[in-house]
N, C-alpha and C positions, 0 to 999 in steps of 0.2 A: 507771222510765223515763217521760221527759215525755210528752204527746199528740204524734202526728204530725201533721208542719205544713207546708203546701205555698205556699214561697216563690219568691222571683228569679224571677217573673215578669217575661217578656220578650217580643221583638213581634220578628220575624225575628232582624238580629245585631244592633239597636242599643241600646246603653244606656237609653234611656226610649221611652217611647212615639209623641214628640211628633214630628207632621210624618210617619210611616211613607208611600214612598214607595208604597204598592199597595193597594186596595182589598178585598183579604183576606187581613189579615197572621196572618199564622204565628206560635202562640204556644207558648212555652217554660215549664216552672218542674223546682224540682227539691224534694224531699220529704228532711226531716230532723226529728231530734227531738233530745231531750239525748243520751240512749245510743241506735245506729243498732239496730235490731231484726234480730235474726238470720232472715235468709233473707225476706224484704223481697219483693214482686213488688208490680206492680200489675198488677189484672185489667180496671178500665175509670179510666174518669173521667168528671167533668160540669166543663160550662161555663155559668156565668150570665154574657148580656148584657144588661146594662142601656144603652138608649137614649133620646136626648132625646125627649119625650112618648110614650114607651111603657114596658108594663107588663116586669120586667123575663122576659127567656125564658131556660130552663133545658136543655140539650142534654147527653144521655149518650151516649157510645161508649165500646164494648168493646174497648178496647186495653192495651197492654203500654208506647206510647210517651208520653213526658212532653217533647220537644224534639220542635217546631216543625211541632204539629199543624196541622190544617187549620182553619182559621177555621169554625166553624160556622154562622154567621147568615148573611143576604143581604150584600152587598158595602154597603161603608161608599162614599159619596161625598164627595169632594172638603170639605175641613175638618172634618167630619162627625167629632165623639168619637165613642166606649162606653166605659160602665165594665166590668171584665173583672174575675170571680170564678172560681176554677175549686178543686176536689179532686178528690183521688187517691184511688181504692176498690181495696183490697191484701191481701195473705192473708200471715204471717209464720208462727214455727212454732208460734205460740198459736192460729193462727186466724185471721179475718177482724180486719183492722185498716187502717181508715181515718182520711186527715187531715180535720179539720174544711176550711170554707171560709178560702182566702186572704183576705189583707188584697184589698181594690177595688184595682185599677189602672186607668188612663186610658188610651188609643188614643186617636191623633187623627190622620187621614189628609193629606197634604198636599194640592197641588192638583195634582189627576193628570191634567189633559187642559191641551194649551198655552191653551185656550179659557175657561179660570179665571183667567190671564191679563191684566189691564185693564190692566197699567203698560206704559210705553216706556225702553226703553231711551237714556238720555244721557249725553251727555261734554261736553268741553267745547269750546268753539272754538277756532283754531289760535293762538298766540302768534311776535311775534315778538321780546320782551324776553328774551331768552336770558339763565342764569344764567349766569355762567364756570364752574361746578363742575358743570351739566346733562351726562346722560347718557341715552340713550335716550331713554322719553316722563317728563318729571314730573309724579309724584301728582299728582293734582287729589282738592279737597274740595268735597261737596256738600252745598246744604243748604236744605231747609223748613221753613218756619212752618205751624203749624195747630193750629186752634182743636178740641179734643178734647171731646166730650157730657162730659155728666157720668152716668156708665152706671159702679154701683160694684160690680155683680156680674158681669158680661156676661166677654166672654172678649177677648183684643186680642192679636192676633198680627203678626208680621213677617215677611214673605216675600220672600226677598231672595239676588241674586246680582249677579257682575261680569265684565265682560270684562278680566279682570285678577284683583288682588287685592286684598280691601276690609278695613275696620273700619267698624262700625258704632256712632253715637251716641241715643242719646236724652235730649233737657235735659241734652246734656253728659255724661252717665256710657254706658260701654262698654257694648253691648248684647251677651251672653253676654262667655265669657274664650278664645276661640279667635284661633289665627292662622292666618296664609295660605290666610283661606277665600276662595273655595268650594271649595279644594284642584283638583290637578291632575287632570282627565279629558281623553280623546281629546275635545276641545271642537269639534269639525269634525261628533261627535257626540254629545255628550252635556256640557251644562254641568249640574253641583249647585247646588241652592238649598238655603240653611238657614231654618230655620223657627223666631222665637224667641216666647218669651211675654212679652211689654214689658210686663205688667202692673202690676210692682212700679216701673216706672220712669214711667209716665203720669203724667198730673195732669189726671185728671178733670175739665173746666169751666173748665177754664184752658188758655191757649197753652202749643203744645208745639213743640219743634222738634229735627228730628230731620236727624243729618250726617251722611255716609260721606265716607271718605277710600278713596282708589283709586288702587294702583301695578300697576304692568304684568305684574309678577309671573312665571308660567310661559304668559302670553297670548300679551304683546309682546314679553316681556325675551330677553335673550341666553340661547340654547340650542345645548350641544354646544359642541366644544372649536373649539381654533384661533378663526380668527375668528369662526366658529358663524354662529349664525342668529339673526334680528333679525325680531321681527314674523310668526310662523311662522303662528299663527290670527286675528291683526286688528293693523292699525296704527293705531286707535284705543280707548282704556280707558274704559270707565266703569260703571256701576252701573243695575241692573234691581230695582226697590223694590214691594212692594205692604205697606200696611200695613192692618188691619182692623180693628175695633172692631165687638163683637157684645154686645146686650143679654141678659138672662137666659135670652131663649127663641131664641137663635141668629140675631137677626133682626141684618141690617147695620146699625149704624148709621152706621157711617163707612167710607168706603174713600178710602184716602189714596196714590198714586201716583206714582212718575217719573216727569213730564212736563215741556214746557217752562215750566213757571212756573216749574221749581225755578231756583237761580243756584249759580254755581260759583267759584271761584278759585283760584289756585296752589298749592298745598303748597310751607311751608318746607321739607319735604323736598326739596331740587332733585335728588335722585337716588337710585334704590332699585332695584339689579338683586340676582338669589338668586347670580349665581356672583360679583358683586363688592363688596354691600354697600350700604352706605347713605352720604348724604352729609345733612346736617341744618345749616340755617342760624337758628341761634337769632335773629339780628337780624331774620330777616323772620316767626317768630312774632307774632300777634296772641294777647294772652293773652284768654283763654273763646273763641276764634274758633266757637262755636257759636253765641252771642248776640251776640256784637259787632257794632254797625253802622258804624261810624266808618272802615271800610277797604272798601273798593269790590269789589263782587261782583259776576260776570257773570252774564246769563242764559246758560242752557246750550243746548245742540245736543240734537236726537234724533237718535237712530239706527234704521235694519230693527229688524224684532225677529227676534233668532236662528234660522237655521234648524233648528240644531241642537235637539234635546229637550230639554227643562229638567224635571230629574230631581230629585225630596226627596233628600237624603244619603242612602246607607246604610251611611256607615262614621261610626267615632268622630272628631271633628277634631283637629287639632294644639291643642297645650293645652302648658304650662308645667307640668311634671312633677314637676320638682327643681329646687331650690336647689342649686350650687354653690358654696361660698366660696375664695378664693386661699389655697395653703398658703404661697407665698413671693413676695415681691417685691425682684426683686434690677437688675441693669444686665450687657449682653451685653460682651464686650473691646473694642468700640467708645461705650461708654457709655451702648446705648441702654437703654430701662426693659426690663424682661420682666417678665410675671406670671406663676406656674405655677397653673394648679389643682387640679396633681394628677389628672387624669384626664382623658380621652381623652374629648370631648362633644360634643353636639350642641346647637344652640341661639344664644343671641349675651348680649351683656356688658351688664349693666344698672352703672348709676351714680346711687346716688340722689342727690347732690349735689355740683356742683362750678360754683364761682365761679372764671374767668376774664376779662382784660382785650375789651373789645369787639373781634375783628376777629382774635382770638386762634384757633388751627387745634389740636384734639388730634386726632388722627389715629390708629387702633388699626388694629392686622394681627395677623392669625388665622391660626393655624400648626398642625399637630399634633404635631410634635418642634422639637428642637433640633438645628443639625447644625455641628458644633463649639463648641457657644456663643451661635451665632448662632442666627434665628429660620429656619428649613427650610422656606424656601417653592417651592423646586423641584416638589415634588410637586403644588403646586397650579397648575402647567402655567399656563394665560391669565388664570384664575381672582385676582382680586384681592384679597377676601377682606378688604377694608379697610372701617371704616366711619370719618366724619369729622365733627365739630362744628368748627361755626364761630361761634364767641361774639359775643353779641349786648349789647345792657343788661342786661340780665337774667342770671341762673345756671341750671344745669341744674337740674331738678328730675325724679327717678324716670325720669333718660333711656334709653330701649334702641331699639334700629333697631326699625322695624314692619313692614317687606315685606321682610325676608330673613335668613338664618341662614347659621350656619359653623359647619364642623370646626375643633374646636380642644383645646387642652390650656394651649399659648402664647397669649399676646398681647403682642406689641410696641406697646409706648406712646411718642409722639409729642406733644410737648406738655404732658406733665405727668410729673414728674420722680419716680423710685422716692423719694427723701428726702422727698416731700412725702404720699406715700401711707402709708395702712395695710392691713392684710387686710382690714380693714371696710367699703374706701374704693367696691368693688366688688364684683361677686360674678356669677356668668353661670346664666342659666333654660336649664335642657334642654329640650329641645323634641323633642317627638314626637308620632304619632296615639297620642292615648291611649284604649289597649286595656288590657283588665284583664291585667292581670296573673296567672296561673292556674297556670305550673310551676315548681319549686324544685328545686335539687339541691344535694348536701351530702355528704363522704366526709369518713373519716378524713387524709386524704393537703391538703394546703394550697397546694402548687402546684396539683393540679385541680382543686380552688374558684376560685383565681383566674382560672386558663382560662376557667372554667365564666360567671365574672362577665363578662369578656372578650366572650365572646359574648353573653350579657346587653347590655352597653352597646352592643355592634356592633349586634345588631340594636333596641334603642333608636333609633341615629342614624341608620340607615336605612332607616326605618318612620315616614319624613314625607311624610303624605297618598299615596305610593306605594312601594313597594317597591323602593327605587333601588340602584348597586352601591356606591355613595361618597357623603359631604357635604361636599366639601370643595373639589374640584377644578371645573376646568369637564367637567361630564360631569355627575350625580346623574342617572342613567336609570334607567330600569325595567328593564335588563335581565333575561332572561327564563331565563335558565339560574340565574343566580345563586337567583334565588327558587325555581325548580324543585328544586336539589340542597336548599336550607335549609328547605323548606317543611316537612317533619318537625319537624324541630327547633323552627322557629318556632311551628308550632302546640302544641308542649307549653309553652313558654315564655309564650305572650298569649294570647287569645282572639281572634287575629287574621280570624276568618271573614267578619266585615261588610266590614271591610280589602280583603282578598284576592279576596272574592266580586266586589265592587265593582271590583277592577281587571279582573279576568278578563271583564267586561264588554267591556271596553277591547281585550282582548287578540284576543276574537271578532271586534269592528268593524272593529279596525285590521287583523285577518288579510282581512275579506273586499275594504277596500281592494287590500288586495296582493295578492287573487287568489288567495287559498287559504293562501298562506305566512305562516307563524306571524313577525312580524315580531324583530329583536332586542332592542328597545327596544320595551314599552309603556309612556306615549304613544307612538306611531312618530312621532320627528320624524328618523329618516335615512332616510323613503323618498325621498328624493332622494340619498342617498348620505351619508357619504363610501365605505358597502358597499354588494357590491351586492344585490339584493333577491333570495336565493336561499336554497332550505331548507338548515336543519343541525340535526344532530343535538342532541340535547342540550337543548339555549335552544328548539328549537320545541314539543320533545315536553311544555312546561309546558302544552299547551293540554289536554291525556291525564293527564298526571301531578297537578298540582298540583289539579286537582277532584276526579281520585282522593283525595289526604290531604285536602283539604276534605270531602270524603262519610267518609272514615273517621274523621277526629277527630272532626270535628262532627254527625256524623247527617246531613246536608243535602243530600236527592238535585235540590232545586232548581239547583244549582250544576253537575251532570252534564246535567241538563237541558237549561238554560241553554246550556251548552258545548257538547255534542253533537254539533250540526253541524257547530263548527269541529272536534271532534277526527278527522269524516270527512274537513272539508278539506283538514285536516293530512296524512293518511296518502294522501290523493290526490295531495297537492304535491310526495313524497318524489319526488326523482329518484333513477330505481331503475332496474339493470341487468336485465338479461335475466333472470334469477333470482330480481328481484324483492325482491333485496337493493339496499343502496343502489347507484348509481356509483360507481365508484372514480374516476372524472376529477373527482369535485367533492373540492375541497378541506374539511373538516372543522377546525373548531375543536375538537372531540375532546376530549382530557386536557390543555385549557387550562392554562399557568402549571405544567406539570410543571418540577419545582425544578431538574430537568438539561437544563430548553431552557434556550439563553441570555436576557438581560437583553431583549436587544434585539431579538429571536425567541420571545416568548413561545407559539406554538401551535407550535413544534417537540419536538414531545414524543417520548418513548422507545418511547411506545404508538399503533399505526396508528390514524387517525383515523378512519380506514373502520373497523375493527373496532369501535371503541367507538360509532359511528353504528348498525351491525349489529346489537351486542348490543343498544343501545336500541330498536332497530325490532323484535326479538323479543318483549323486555318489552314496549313497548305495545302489540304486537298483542295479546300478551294480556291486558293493564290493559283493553283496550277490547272482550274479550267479556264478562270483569266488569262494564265498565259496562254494555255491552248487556244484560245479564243482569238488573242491577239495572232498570233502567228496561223491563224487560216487553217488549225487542224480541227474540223469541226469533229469529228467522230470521238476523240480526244478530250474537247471541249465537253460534248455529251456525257462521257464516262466516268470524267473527273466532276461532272456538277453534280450526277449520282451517288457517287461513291463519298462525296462530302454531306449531302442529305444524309445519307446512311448512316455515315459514322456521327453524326453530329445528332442522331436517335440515340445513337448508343450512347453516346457520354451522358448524352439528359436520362439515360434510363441507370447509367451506372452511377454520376457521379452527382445530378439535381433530380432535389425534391419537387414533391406537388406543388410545391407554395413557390419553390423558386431559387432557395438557398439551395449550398454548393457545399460538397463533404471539404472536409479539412477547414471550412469555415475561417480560412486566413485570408491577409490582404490581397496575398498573390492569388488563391484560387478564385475570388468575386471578380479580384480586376479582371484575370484572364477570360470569363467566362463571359463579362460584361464586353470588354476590348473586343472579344474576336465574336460578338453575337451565336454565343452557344443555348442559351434560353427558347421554348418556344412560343415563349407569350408574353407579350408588354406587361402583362400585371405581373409574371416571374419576372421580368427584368428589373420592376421597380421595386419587390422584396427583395431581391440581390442588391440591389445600391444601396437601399436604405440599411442591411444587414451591414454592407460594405462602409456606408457612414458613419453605424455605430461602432467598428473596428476602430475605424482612423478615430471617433473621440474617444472609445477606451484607452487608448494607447496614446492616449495626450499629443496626437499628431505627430507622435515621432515616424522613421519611417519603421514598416515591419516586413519591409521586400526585400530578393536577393535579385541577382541576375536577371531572373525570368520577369519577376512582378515590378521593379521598377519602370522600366519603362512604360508600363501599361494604367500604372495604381492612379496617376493624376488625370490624364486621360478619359478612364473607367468613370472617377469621380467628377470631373464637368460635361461628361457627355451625357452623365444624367441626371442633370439638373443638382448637381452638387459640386459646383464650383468655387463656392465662396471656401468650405471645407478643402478643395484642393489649393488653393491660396493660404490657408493656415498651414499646409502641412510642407507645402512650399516653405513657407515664414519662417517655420517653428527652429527655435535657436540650441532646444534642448537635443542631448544625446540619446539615441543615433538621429541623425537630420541633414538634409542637407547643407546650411548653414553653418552646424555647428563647430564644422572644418575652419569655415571661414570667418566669425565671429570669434571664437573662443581661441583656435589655434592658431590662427595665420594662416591659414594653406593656400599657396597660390596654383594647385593644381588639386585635378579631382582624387580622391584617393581610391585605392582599390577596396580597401574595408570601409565600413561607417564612423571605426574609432581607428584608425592606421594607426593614430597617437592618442595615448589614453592622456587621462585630462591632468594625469603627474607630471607627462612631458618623457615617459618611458615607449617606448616604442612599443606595440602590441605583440604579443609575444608569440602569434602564429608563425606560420614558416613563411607563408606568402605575405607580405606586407611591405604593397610598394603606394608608395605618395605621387606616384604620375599614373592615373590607370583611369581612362576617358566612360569605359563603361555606366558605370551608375552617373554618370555625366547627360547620358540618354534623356535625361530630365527635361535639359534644355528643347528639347522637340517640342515636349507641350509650350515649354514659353512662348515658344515661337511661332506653333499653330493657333493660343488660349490668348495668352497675354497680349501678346504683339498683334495674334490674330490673321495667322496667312496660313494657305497649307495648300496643297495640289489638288486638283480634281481631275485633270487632264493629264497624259504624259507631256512634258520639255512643260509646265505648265503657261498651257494652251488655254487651257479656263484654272481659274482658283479660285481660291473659297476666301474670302473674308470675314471675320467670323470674332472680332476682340469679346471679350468678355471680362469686364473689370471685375475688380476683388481687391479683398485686403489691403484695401488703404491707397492701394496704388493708383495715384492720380493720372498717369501717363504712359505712355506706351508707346515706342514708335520700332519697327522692322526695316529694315532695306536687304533687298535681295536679289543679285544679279543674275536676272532667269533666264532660261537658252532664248527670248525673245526680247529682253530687255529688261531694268532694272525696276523690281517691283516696289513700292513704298507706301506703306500705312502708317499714318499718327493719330492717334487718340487720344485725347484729353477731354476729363470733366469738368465742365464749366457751366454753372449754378443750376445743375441737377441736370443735367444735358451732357451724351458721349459727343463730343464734335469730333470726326472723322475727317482727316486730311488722306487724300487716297490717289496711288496714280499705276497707270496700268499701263504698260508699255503696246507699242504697235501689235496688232496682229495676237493679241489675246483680250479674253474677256474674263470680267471678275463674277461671282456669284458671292454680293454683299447680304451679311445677317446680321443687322445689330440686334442690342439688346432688348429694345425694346417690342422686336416683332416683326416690323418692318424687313421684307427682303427685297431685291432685287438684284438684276443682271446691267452691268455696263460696261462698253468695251475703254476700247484704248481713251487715255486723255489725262487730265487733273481734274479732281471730283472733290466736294466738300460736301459732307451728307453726317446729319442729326438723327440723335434715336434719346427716347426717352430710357432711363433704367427700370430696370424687371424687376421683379421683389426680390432675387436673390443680393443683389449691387445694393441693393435701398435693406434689407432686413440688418438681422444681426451680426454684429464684426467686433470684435473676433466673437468666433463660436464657442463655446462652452465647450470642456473636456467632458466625460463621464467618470465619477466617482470610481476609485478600483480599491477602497477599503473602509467600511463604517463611515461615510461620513466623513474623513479627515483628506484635503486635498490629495 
């Protein structure tokens, strides 16, 4: 066995150290070797920090944690490195065994007081040369000269953000590879700046010049459907710049600024909005327009400087992911082009070259199906989703839009004809925050791989800069339910904590705007309406919910902290009847998109909205003595485990019978009741499943949930002893199903409805109906706690459950999942009448194993091979019978 080695060192949630937004960041690492050492703990650890003119100091604490200790030393200020060394001191079953010291890592703090601050904010002045193709405000470019020291050790950074959204130049080459930064925050409170290292791109002792381009982005640009909103946080764009240049001993020697000496001019882009596109006029390019003098630049305008906070990043940024290539290019029954690329994505269309006549238009539309042939752009409501070239002297070279993205699959081409392309001729960049990537799933069975990818790309395309419900439509919000029900899911799938932590920021500020109420969209751009500003169930309780699975996946009680106040303001804002349950005069959103409301009624569902508001107001009362519990407020703790006993009488007195059963007798209200242990007796719990059983075969295992009851229905169903039934219903190919997107239709993303596309190939004829929509995707959680068989018991999972439970034909199962302690991995296969378990547990966590056949136990760190015989459910009948639903006839 190799030495132990204490890597992935990290600084809160973000990928490097650089820019960290706080002055005593939080560090991570995780501890591995060649072969994992059986039964692994650590008992402390040390920290060396090294600092600029100081000797370096060396800090031991006696702990068990390796995620997201306490900073040791005095607080760092403002651009202020350390270098960070740290080891792990552990005991295995040989004995004491430590790792040596980590490779050095760098920390470097942002500028954390607005008063670090020297630059102004500018834009440009008004115009009245109007382009005919101008929409909204047009990009403006900006741009400085300056003469750089010649300092070839020192340090050179860039500090920099917009009222809008930028790119950044230096002598012409892109500074970092991100788009639509500073990414979208409640900017009323909180704008991000990114922090880059230009040092490979300077020229020491030589003139430098340095340009940002600026579109209006999620600032100025059109938000929300219909005819939306225009201008929502400023009606003017521009860019906030500090550049620095520092000799070997941290002294300044340059500080370079936004102010008005800089000069400005129009962007050939005469038009960039996110729900319409881009419009690009190659004739009024100036080519190097970074050093060109020959075309006339204005001096620029200042502006205030922001009221709002100006925050370092704490999430990863949108970044180009993937490569897509065209699997066909053909022509629609009217002759226009179409390109397919086979999958269902996010991002926008690059063209590295194309020579056209001057004055010439190609025109692309961005679609996510087909709907007879033709390009189905119904679904994309106001949403234009078009980007345009206008050919100049010149040809394109490496062209893709810079301030905006689409949903798509399709592209309708305009301009340039399918006989004159090939598959090479184009190819489209996915676009997402990129977050590591950390869960995997994998069965024997090839329809639920594909599902499984499904959701994979869903929430790829939905995980730009925020956590939105679509990318495609006009609409791409943050709704707050949707991430609430996904957040499981998602956090096995990425490392999404720096992401999500970052938005729940958002979700605090914009709540105390509205007065307590958890709003439906963060950013909130419909406190003015078109709803009205009132609690609901479901979508608010993500202020409770969602830092709950952030403290579980990730270890991270800063994120409860954080939050805490809004989840009391949450539970104060409930409008609640005399009982202290909800109202029943408010209306509830409830078991949203249940598949038996109609098209054009989507929150008409089968299951009271008041009940499922109820059940959730039980659960969080008691998620939130948990939290209190965790964060050391015992009196808190006390009042909220009361106040959940209470109310969890009332719902058995208002909404379960004596035997067990639950009013509204639908899928959603047994799962809920079952999921969140609302029952007060094991023999009512097991007339609830079995009632809950006989649903799922009446209804020939289609699904019968919306919002509320999907994530919870498969769940509900193997947690009580009816698991082979949640594997049929998983299976079931028939309409509505989860499946039957992917067998029948093609869909290579989850759809928002359960028929998004009816089985004629017409698109569904509701108003919302988008084909990238991650929620009912939530499925995948059971897979991955049931199938695969892994799930948390600990926060950063510290202890976890393993837990497979075969079914439905499925011979195999294997998870891998990158935990804050190291990479967890279970395989299971049945081999002649026997689960054989391939199982491995990274250092410094323990598993709590439960196979099938009865057998448990606990084992820490190592590689583990462990047998179970199967239980009657695995060994009985497969598939299950439906129940009859007329005379006798299937």
């Amino acid at each position: 066995m190799g030495p132990l080695q204490a890597v992935d060192l990290r600084f809160e949630h973000l990928p490097n150290g650089l820019g960290v937004p706080t002055s005593t960041p939080r560090i991570s690492w995780r501890v591995t070797s060649d072969a994992i050492p059986r039964n692994w703990h650590q008992t402390s650890y040390d920290i060396q920090v090294l600092r600029k003119g100081s000797q370096p100091r060396a800090f031991h604490v006696d702990s068990r944690s390796t995620v997201l200790v306490s900073w040791p030393d005095t607080d760092l200020s403002s651009g202020e490195s350390a270098t960070i060394r740290v080891k792990s001191n552990g005991r295995d079953d040989d004995g004491e065994a430590n790792t040596g010291w980590s490779e050095p890592f760098t920390v470097e703090a942002g500028l954390l007081s607005q008063d670090d601050w020297k630059a102004t904010p500018i834009t440009a002045p008004s115009r009245s040369d109007l382009h005919p193709d101008e929409r909204g405000i047009r990009p403006i470019r900006f741009r400085k000269t300056f003469d750089a020291p010649n300092v070839e050790s020192g340090r050179s950074r860039l500090y920099i953000t917009a009222l809008g959204i930028y790119e950044a130049y230096l002598n012409g080459d892109k500074i970092g590879d991100e788009w639509l930064a500073p990414g979208w925050t409640a900017y009323q409170h909180r704008i991000q700046y990114q922090v880059f290292d230009i040092g490979h791109l300077l020229k020491p002792g030589e003139k430098n010049t340095l340009t940002v381009e600026v579109a209006e982005g999620w600032y100025a640009g059109r938000l929300l459907w219909g005819e939306g909103l225009t201008c929502f946080y400023g009606d003017r764009i521009g860019v906030l710049a500090q550049l620095v240049i520092l000799d070997h001993d941290a002294t300044p020697e340059l500080l370079l600024t936004t102010d008005d000496t800089w000069e400005c001019m129009s962007s050939p882009i005469v038009a960039s909005r996110i729900y319409d596109g881009e419009t690009y006029d190659l004739g009024l390019e100036t080519p190097d327009w970074h050093h060109d003098t020959s075309t006339t630049w204005t001096p620029v305008e200042t502006l205030p400087f922001p009221t709002s906070t100006l925050v370092a990043s704490s999430s990863p940024p949108v970044r180009t992911t993937d490569i897509v290539k065209p699997v066909e290019i053909f022509t629609d029954p009217d002759g226009k082009t179409l390109v397919d690329f086979g999958q269902n994505l996010v991002g926008k269309l690059v063209i590295p070259s194309l020579a056209k006549p001057s004055g010439h238009r190609l025109t692309i539309r961005h679609a996510e199906v087909l709907e007879h042939g033709r390009l189905g752009v119904r679904p994309l409501r106001a949403a234009k989703q078009t980007d345009t070239v206008i050919f100049g002297s010149g040809s394109l070279r490496d062209w893709t839009p810079r301030f905006t993205y689409h949903g798509f699959r399709y592209v309708e081409i305009t301009g340039w004809a399918a006989s004159e392309m090939a598959l090479d001729s184009l190819h489209a960049a996915v676009m997402h925050t990129d977050m590591r990537r950390t869960g995997f799933f994998s069965c024997s069975d090839a329809d639920v791989n594909a599902l499984h990818r499904n959701v994979v790309w869903s929430m790829r395309g939905n995980f730009v800069s925020i956590p939105t419900d679509c990318p495609q439509r006009d609409e791409r919000l943050g709704w707050t339910g949707d991430i609430q029900i996904f957040g499981p899911t998602a956090s096995f799938l990425y490392d999404c904590a720096g992401m999500l932590t970052n938005w729940m920021r958002d979700v605090v500020l914009d709540q105390g705007d509205a007065g307590g109420v958890v709003p439906l969209v963060v950013p909130n751009v419909m406190k003015d309406g078109p709803f009205p500003a009132l609690p609901q169930a479901v979508w608010d309780d993500v202020v409770v919910l969602l830092p709950w699975t952030l403290y579980t996946w990730f270890g991270d009680v800063g994120v409860l902290r954080e939050a805490y106040a809004g989840m009391k303001d949450h539970l104060r804002s409930i409008k609640r009847g005399e009982n202290g349950l909800w109202d029943e005069s408010l209306w509830q959103l409830g078991d949203w998109l249940d598949p038996n409301a109609p098209p054009a009624e989507p929150g008409l569902a089968r299951t009271d909205g008041t009940l499922v508001a109820d059940a959730y107001l039980v659960h969080v009362t008691g998620v939130m003595s948990s939290i209190a519990g965790v964060l050391a407020i015992p009196h808190d703790a006390a009042g909220f485990a009361a106040e959940h006993a209470r109310l969890k009488r009332l719902f058995q007195d208002k909404y379960i019978s004596e035997t067990g059963l639950v009013v509204s007798d639908s899928q959603t209200a047994l799962a809920l009741a079952l999921r969140f242990d609302l029952h007060a007796t094991a023999a009512q719990r097991g007339t609830a499943a079995a009632r809950l059983a006989r649903l799922v075969r009446y209804s020939k295992f289609r699904v019968s949930t919306g919002f509320a009851g999907t994530p919870a229905v498969l769940h509900a169903l193997s947690g009580a002893g009816h698991a082979q039934l949640a594997y049929r219903m998983l299976l079931e190919r028939g309409r509505p199903s989860w499946l039957w997107p992917v067998v029948e239709m093609g869909a290579t993303t989850v759809w928002e409805r359960w028929d998004s596309m009816l089985a004629d190939g017409a698109v569904n004829p509701g108003e919302m109906t988008s084909f990238n929509h991650y929620a009912l995707g939530s499925v995948a959680d059971w897979m991955h706690a049931s199938v695969g068989g892994v799930s948390p018991l600990e926060p950063g999972w510290r202890r976890f459950l393993v837990r497979p439970r075969p079914g439905g034909g499925v011979k195999h199962a294997e998870v891998e999942y990158l935990s804050p302690n190291g990479p967890v991995r279970s395989r299971w296969e049945i081999e002649g009448g026997r689960l054989v378990l391939q199982l491995t547990v990274p250092p410094n966590a323990t598993a709590v194993v439960s196979l099938p056949g009865g057998d448990e136990q606990t084992v820490g760190s190592g590689s583990w091979t462990l047998e179970s015989g199967l239980d009657e459910q695995v060994e009985g009948e497969w598939p299950p019978q439906a129940l009859l639903t007329q005379f006798g006839l299937p």
